[in-house]
C-alpha positions in Angstrom: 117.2 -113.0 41.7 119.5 -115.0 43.5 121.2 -114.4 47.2 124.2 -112.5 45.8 122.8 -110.4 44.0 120.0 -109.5 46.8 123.2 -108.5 48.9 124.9 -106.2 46.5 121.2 -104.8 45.7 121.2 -104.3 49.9 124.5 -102.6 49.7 127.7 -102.3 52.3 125.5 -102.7 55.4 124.7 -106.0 54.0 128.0 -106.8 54.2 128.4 -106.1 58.0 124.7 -107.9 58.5 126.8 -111.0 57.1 129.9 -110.6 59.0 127.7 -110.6 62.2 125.9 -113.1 61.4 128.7 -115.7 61.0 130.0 -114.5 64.1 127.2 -114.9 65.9 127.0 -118.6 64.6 130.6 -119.1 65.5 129.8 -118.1 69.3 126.5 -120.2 69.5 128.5 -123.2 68.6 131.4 -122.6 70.4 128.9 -122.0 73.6 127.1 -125.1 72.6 130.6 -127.2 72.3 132.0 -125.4 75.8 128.8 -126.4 77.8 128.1 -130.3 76.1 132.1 -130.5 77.1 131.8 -129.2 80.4 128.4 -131.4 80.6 126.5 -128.9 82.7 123.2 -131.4 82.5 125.4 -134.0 84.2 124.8 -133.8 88.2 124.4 -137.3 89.3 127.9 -136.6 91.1 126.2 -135.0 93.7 124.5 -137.4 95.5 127.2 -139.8 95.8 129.8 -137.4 96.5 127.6 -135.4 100.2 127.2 -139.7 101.0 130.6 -139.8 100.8 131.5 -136.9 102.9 128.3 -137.9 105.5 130.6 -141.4 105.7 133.9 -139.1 106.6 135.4 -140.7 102.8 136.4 -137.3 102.0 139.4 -138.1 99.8 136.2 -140.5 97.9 134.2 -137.8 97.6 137.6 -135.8 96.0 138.0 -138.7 93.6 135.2 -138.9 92.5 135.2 -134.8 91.5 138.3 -135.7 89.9 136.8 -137.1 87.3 133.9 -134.8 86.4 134.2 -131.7 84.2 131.0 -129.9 85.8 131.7 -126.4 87.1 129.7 -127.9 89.7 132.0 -130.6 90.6 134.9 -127.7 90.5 133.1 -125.8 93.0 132.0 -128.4 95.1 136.1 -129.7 95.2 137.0 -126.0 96.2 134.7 -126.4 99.0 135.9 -129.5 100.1 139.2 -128.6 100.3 138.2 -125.4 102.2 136.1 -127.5 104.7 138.6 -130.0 105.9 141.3 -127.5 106.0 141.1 -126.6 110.4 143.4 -123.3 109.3 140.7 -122.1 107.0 137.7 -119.8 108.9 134.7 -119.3 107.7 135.2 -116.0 106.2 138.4 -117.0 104.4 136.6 -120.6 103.2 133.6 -118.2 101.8 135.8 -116.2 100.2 138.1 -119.3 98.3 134.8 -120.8 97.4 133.3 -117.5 96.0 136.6 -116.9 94.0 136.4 -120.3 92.3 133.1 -120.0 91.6 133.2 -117.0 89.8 135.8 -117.7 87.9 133.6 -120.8 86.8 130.5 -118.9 86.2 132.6 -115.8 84.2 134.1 -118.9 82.1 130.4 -120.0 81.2 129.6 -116.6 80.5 132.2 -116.0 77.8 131.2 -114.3 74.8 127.4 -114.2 75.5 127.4 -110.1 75.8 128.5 -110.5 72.2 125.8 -112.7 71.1 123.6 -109.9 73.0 125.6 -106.9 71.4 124.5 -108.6 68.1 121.1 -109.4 68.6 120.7 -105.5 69.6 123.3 -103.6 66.9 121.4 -106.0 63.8 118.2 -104.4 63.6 119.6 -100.8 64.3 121.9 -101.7 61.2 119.2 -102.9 59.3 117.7 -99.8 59.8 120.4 -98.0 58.9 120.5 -99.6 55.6 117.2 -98.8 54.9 117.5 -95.1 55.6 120.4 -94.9 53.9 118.7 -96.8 51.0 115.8 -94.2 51.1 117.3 -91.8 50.9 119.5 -93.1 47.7 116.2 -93.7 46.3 114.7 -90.5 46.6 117.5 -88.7 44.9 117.2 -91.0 41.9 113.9 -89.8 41.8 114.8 -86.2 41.9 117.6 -86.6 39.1 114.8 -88.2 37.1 113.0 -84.4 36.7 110.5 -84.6 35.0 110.6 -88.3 33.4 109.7 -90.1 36.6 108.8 -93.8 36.9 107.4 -95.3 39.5 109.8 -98.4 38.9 112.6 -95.9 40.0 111.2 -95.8 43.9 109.3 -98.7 44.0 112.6 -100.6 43.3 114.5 -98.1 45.7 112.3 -99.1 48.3 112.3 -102.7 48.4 116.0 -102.6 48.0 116.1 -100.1 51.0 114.2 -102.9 53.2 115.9 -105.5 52.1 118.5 -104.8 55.2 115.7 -104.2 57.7 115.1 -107.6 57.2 118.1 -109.4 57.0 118.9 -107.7 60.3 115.7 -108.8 62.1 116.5 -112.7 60.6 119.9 -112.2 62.4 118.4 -110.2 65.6 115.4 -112.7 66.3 117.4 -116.2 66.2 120.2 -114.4 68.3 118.4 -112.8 70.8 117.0 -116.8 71.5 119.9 -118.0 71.5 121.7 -115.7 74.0 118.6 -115.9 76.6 118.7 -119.9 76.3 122.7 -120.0 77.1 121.5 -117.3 80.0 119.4 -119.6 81.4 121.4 -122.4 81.3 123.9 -120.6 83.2 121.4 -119.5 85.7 120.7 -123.1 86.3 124.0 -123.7 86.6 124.5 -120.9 89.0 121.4 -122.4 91.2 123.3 -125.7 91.4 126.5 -124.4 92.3 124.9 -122.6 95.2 122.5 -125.8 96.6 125.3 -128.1 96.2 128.1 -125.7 97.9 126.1 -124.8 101.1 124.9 -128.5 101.6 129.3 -129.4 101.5 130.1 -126.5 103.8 127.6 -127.3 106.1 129.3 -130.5 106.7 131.9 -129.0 108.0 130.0 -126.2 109.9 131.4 -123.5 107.5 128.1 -122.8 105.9 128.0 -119.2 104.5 125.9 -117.2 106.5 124.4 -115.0 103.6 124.2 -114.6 99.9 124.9 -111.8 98.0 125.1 -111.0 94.1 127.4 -109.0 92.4 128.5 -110.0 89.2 129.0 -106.9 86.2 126.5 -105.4 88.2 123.7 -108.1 87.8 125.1 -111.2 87.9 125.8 -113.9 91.1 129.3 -114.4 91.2 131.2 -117.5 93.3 129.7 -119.4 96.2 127.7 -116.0 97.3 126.1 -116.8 93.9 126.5 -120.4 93.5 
């Protein structure tokens, strides 16, 4: 039995297991293009950039953010700004570095509760499929009466958990994925964070605390960079 006709034996729900899983392919390369673009891996900028600003180069240490995609470098270039401007407190400089941040970090987060909404809803559909399947199964077996063959519910039942398991093949590899990009974020989030408070202290605009808040469990800007 070949792949097409396990799907039609599967019925509509394999359909929608399908559909998902191509779209939650589609995000995981899209993520994996937006963060080897943005080069999230690539902090050597830091270093060079704080020696600059220790030397009073700031508009080096601007160039050379310029030229980087990092959200890290974005961040780091908001802060910048902020510190040299005199008309900029500390309050207002916190709060221009946390809103760029944030934006940064909600950018990176893109699409990922969808990648997690799939990697949840896929095995609940499979199971649904299966019930559903039973359940078709069982009243082929009833309409049989008396004549009954055990090839009638034996093949209802395999057919059943057919989407049980196409679901768990779409919920394991998604559920990896999603908590890999999480991290990777996190990391991100971490450097964001190190690298802001070690510019603003430059300028003795450090932030005096941290504080999280972003859809109610995530870090958001430079309170959470």
């Amino acid at each position: 039995m070949n792949i097409v006709n396990l799907f039609q034996q599967g019925g509509p729900v394999m359909m929608v297991l399908l559909a998902l899983s191509v779209l939650a392919v589609a995000i995981l390369l899209a993520k994996l293009f937006q963060f080897a673009r943005s080069g999230l891996r690539r902090t050597g900028f830091v270093k060079p950039v704080l020696g600059a600003l220790d030397s009073g180069e700031n508009d080096v240490a601007l160039e050379l953010l310029r030229g980087q995609r990092s959200p890290v470098a974005r961040v780091m270039e908001s802060a910048i700004r902020c510190g040299i401007d005199p008309g900029m407190s500390v309050q207002d400089t916190e709060a221009e570095v946390s809103r760029v941040g944030s934006a940064q970090i909600r950018n990176l987060e893109s699409w990922l509760r969808g990648l997690s909404a799939i990697a949840h809803l896929s095995p609940l559909l499979g199971l649904l499929g299966t019930v559903t399947g039973m359940i078709a199964a069982f009243m082929s077996l009833e309409a049989a009466g008396s004549r009954v063959d055990p090839a009638i519910l034996s093949g209802g039942i395999w057919e059943a958990l057919l989407t049980t398991a196409f679901g768990l093949t779409i919920a394991i590899p998604a559920m990896g994925a999603f908590y890999w990009l999480e991290g990777e974020v996190d990391r991100v989030r971490a450097a964001m964070k190190d690298s802001t408070i070690r510019v603003l202290r430059r300028f003795g605009k450090s932030p005096r605390h941290v504080e999280t808040r972003d859809d109610e469990r995530l870090e958001d800007g430079c309170h959470g960079v």
